[in-house]
N, C-alpha and C positions, 0 to 999 in steps of 0.2 A: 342742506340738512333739513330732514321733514319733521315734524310735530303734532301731539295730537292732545287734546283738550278735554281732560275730564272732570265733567260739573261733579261734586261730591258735595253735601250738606255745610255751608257753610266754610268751601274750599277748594279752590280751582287748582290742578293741579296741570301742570305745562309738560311733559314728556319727551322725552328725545325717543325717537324709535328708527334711530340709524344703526344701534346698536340692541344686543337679546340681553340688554341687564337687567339683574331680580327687580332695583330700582323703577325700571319702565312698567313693567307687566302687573307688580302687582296691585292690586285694588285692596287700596284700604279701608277694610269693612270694617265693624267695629265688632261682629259676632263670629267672624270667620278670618280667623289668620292666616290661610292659605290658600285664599279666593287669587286665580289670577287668569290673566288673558295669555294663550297659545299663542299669540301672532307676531308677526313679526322674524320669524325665522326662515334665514335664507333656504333654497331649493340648490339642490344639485345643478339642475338650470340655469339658474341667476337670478330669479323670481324670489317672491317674499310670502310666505303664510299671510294673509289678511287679516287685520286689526279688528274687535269686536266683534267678532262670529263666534268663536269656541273659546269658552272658561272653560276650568277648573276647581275646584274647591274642594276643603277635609265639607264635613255636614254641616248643614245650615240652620240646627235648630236653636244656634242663639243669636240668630240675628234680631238687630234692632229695626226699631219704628226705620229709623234715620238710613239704614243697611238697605231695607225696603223700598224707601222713595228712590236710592240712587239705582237699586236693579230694575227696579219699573223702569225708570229712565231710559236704562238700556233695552227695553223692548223684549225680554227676555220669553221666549215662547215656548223654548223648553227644558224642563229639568230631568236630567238621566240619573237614579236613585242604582249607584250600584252594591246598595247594603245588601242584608240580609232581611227576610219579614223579621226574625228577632231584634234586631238592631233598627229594625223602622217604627215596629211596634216602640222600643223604650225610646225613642228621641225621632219622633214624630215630626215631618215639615209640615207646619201650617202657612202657608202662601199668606202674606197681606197686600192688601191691593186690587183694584177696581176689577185689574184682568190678570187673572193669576195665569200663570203658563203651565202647560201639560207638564206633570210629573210623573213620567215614565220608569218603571221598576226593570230592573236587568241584574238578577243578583250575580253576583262573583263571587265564590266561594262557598261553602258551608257554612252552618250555624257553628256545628262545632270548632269552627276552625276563627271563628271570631270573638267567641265569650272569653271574657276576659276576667279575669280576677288580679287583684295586689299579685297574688304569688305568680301569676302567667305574668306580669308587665315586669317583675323582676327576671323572670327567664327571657325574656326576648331580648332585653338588657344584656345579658351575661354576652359574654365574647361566644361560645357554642352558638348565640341566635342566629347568625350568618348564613350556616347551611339551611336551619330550618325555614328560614325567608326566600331562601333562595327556593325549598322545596316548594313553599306556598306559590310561588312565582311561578314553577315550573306548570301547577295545576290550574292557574289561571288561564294557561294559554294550551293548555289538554284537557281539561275539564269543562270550562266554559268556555269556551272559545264564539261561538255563537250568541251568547250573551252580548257580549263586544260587537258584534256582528249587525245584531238587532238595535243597538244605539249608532253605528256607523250608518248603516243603513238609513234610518230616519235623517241624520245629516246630508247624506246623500240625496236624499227627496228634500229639502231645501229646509226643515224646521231650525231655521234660526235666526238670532242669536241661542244658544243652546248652553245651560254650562251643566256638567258630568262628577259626578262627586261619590263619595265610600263618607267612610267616618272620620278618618285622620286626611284623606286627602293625599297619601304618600304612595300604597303600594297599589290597590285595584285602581286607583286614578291615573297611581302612574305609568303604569302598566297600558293603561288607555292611551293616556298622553302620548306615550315611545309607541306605539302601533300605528295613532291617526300621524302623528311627524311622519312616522316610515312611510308612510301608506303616500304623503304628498310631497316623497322624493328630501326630506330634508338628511342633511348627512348626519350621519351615527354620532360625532361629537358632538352637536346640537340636539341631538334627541337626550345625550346621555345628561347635558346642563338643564335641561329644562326639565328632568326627575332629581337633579341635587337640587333644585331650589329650593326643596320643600324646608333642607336645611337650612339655608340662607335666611328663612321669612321665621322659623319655628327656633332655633336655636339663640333668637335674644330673650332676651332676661324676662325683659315682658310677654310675651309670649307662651314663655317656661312656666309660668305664672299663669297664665290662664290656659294652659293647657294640662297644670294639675289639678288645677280644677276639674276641668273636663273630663280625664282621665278617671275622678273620683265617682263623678256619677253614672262612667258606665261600666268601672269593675262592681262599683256599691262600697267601695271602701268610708271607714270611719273616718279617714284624714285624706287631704289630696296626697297626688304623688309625687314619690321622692323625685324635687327637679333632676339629680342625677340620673336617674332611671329615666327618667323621659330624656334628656341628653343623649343619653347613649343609644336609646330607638329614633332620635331623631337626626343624629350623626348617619351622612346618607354616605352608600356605599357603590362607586360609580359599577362593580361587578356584579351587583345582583341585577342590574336592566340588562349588563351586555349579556349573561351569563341566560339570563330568558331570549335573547335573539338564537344564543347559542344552541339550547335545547328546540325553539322553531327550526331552525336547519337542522339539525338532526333526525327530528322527528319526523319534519312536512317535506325536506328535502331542498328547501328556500322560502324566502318569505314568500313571493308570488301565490306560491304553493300553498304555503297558509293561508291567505286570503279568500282563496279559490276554497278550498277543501275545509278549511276551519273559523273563518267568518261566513262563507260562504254567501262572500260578496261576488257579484256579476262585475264583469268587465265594465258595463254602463255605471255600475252607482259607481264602480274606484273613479271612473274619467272622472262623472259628477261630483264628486269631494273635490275631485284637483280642480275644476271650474269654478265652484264656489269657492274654494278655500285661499287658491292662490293667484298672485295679481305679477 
């Protein structure tokens, strides 16, 4: 059995990484609930995604002093921002630390399609929001697809450690997440675990909790929000990631085919992902 050792502020934590459990991966930030590490998952091959190269996370602008020394730690050299300018303009990352890492912009989506208000976070909530996520999903991977491309890419030229983040960390990320898994051969039930996590980390009590908070300051609401509402958006749905594989076959004709034509990654940077990425 292998192990791996991460210093965290006044906290060593011991890991088992024989298995892809929420427990292993995630990194406990004290500003970021749903900061976690890609690695570790098996390849169709037999191989393993590599440990410490590509995060995840929802936005990092409440991290702490303490959040800060342990990402320096990790050498972190660059941050893929896949918000929108409105959503960077209100919750602005300001880097601390001596060598702050390149914070690369690659939006996903529209503005419109992110402003939020009380009354939008009660509809996303409603049981009806299934299709409309799934529609967002759809245009992530026909609209920007390129976007995607140009954070792959830069991985591909070696920039990392790298971590990749939106605002909640769940759908442009996840979305991310399930393309670079596919992209280094990991099988579709591992790609589909590693977008529920979001559930896993966001659905305790504590968390519920500071994630109406969060919630309040970017619709603008007088009160945070209802934890129920945020439950029910953060109750993950394994068919809205397979249901986006299912519109790339459709559309591109196979994944390859997206790659090729809708990242429009070359042959060289895919190999180079699988080189760096997988041991």
């Amino acid at each position: 059995m292998r192990y791996r050792a991460l210093a965290f502020p006044c906290l060593l934590l011991l890991l088992v990484v024989a298995h892809p459990l929420a427990q292993v991966r995630h990194i406990p930030l004290e500003g970021a609930a749903n900061f976690r590490d890609i690695g570790g998952y098996p390849t169709a091959d037999g191989r393993h995604v590599k440990w410490g190269l590509v995060y995840r996370s929802n936005h990092l602008v409440d991290l702490t002093a303490a959040d800060y020394t342990y990402l320096n730690n990790l050498g972190i050299k660059l941050v893929c921002d896949l918000r929108t300018d409105g959503e960077r303009h209100r919750s602005p990352t300001v880097w601390q630390g001596r060598k702050a890492p390149e914070i690369m912009t690659a939006s996903i989506l529209k503005e419109t399609d992110v402003v939020l208000t009380p009354e939008r976070l009660k509809q996303l909530a409603s049981p009806r929001a299934g299709g409309e996520l799934s529609t967002a999903y759809d245009r992530m991977v026909t609209e920007s697809p390129e976007q995607y491309g140009r954070v792959l890419r830069r991985l591909a030229h070696g920039d990392l450690p790298s971590v990749t983040h939106c605002t909640a960390g769940k759908d442009r990320t996840g979305v991310f997440s399930a393309i670079l898994l596919t992209i280094l051969n990991v099988p579709q039930k591992y790609v589909v675990e590693d977008y529920l996590l979001t559930g896993e980390y966001m659905l305790s009590e504590t968390n519920l909790k500071r994630a109406a908070v969060d919630w309040q300051k970017t619709t603008g609401g007088s009160e945070p929000a209802d934890p129920a509402v945020l439950r029910a958006i953060y109750t993950m749905h394994p068919e809205a990631i397979t249901g986006t594989f299912e519109t790339i076959n459709r559309l591109y004709g196979s994944f390859d085919a997206f790659v090729t034509n809708g990242l429009k990654l070359t042959d060289a940077e895919v190999m180079s992902l699988r080189t760096r990425l997988v041991e």
